[in-house]
Backbone as ProteinMPNN parsed JSONL, in Angstrom:
{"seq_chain_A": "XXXXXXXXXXXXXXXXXXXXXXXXXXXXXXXXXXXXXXXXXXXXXXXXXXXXXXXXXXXXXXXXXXXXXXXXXXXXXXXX", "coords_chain_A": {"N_chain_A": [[53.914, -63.877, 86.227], [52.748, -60.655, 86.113], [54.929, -57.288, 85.969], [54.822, -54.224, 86.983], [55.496, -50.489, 87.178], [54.91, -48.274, 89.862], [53.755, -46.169, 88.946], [52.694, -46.302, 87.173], [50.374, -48.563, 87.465], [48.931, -46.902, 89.148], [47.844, -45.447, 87.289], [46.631, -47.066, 85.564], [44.748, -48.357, 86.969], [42.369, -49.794, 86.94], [41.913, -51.59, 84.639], [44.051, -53.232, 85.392], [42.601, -54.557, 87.498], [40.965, -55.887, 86.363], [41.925, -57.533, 85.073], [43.001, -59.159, 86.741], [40.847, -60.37, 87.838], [40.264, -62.045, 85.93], [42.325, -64.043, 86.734], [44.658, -63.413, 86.925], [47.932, -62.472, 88.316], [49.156, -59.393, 89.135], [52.56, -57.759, 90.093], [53.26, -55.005, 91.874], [55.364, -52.16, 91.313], [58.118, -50.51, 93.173], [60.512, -48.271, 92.321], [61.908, -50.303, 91.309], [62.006, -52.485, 93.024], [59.779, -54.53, 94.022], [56.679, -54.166, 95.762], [54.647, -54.317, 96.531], [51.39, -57.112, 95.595], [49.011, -57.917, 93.453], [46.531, -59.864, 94.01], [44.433, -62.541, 92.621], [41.309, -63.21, 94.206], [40.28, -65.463, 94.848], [42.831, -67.329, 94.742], [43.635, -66.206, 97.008], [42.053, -66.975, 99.308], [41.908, -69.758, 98.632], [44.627, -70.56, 99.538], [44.538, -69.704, 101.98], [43.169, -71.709, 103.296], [44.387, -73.97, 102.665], [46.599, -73.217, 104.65], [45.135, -73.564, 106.761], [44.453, -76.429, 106.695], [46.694, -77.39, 107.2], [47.829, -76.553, 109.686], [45.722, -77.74, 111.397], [46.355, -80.256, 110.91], [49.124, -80.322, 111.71], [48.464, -79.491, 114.633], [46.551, -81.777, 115.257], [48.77, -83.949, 115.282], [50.153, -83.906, 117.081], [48.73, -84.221, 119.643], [47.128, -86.361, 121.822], [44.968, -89.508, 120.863], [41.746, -89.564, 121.264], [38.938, -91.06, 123.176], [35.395, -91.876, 122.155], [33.989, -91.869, 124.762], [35.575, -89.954, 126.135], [35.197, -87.812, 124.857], [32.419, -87.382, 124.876], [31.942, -87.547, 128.389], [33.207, -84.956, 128.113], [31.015, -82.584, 126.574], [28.982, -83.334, 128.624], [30.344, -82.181, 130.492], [29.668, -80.079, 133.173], [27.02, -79.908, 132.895], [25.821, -80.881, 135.093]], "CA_chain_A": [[53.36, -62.741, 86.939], [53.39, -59.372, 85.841], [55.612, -56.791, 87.236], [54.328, -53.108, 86.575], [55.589, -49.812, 88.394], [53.613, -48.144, 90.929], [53.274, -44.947, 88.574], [51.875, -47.125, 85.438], [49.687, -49.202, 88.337], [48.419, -45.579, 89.255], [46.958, -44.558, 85.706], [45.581, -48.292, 85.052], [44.369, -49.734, 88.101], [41.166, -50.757, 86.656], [42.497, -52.073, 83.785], [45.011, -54.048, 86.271], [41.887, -55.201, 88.459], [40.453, -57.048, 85.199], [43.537, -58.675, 84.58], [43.482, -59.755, 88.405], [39.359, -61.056, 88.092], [41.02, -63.161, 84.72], [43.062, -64.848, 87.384], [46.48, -63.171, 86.088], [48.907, -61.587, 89.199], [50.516, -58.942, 89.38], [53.198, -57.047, 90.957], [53.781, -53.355, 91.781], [57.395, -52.442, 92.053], [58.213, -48.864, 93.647], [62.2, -48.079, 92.394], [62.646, -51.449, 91.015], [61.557, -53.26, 93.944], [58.333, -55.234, 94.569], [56.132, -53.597, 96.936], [52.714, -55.044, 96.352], [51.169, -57.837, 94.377], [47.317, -57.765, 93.044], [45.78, -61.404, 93.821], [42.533, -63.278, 92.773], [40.646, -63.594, 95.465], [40.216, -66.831, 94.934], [43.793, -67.705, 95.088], [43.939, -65.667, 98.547], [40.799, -67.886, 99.775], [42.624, -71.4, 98.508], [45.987, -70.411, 100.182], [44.114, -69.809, 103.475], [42.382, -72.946, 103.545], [45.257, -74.786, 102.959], [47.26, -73.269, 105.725], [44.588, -74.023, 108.161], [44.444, -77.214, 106.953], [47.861, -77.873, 107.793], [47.692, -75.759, 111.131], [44.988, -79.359, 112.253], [47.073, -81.795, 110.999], [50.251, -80.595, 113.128], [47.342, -79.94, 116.238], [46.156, -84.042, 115.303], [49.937, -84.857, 115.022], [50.8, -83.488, 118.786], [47.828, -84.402, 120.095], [46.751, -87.819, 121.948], [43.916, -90.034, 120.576], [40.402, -88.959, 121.843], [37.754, -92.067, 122.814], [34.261, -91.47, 122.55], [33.918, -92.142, 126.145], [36.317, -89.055, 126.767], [34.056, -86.532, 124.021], [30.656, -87.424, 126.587], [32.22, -86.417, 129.598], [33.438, -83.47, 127.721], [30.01, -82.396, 126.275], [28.301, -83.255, 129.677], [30.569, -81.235, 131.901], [29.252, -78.657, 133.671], [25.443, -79.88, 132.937], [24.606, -81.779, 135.88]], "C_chain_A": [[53.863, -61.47, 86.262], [53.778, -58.494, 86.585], [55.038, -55.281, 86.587], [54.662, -51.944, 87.935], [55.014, -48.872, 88.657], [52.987, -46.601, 90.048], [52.012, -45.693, 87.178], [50.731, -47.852, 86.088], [48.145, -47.993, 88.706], [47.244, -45.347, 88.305], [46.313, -46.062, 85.788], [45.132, -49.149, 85.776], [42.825, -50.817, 87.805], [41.525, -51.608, 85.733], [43.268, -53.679, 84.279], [44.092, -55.164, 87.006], [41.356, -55.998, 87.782], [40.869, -57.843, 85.261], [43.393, -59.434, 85.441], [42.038, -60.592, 88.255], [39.653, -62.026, 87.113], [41.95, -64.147, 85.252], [44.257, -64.512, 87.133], [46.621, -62.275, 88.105], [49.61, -61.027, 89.05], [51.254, -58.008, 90.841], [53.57, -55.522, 90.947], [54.788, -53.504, 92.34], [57.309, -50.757, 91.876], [59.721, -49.309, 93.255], [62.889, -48.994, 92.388], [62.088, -52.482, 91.324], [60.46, -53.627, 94.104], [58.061, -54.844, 96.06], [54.904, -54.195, 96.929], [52.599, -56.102, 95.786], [49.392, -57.815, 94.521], [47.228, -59.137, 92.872], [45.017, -61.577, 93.692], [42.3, -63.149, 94.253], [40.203, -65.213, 96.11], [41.36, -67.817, 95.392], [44.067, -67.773, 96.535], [42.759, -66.804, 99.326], [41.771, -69.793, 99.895], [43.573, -71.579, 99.701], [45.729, -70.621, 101.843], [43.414, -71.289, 104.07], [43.052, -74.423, 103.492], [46.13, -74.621, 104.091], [46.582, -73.802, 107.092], [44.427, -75.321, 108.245], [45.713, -78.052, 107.462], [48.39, -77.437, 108.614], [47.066, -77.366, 111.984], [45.418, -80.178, 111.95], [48.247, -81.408, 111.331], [49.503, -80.754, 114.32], [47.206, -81.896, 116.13], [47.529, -84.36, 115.863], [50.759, -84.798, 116.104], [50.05, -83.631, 119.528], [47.486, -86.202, 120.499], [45.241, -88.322, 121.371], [43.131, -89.595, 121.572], [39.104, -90.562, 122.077], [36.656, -91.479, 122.99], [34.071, -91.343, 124.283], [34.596, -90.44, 126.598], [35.186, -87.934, 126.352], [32.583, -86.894, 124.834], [31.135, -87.018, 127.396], [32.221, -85.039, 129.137], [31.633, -81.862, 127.338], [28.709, -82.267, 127.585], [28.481, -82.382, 130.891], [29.753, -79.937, 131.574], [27.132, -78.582, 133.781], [24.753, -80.167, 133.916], [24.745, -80.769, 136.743]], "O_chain_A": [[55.024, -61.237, 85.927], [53.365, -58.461, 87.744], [54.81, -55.408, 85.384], [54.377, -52.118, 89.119], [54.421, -48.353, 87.711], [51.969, -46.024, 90.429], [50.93, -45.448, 86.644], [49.797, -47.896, 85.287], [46.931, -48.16, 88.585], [46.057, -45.127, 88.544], [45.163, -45.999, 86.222], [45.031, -50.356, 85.559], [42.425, -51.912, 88.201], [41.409, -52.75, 86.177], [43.133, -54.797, 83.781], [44.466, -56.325, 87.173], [41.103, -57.058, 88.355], [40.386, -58.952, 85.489], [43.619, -60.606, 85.143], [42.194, -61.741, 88.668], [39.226, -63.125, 87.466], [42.405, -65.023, 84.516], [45.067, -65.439, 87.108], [45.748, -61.759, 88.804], [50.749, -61.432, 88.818], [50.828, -57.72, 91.96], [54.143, -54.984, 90.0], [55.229, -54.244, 93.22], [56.794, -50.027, 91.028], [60.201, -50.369, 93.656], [63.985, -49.106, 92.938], [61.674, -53.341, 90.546], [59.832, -52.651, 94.515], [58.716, -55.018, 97.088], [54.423, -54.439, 98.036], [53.654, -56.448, 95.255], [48.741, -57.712, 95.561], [47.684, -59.696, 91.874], [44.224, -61.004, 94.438], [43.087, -63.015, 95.189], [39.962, -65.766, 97.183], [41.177, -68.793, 96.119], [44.492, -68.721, 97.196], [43.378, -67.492, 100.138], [42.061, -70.569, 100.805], [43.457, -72.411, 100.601], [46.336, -71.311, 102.663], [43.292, -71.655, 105.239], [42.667, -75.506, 103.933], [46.522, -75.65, 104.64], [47.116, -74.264, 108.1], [44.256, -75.811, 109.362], [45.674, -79.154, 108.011], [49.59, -77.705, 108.659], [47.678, -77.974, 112.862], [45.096, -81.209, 112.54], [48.904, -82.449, 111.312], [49.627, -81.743, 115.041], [47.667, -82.837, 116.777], [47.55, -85.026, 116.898], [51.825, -85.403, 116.214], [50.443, -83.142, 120.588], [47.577, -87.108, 119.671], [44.337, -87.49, 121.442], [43.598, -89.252, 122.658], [38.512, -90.992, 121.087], [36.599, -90.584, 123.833], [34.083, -90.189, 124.711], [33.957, -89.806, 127.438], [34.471, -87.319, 127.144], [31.933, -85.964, 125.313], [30.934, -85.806, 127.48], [31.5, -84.136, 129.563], [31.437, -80.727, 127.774], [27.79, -81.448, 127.589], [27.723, -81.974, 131.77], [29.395, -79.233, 130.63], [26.331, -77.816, 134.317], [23.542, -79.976, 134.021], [24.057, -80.73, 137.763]]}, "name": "protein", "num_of_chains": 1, "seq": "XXXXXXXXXXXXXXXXXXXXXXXXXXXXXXXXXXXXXXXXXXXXXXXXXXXXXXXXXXXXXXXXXXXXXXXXXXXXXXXX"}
């Protein structure tokens, strides 16, 4: 990852946003320190799609088995 600070980020942000559509990351650092980072979008997309998938498999993993029989009632309440 590249680290670049926030004045040099400033002057070349397009430049920076290329870099970032090329799949490269970087980081803006204010006074040393990492304050930002410039991600694909794609990356940010993946990342999310893995947390949610492992958000429904703790829900499954605390959760009791479901029989069909149970998902019909469920679907029916409230119709008749």
């Amino acid at each position: 990852m590249r680290e670049v600070p926030a004045s040099e980020a400033k002057a070349q942000l397009s430049a920076l946003l290329d870099a970032v559509e090329q799949g490269e990351t970087v980081a803006i650092k204010r006074h040393g320190r990492r304050v930002a980072r410039l991600v694909p979008e794609e990356e940010v997309r993946r990342r999310n799609v893995r947390r949610a998938l492992a958000d429904l498999d703790a829900i499954r993993k605390r959760s009791k088995p479901v029989t069909p029989d149970e998902v019909r009632e469920w679907i029916n309440e409230g119709r008749e």
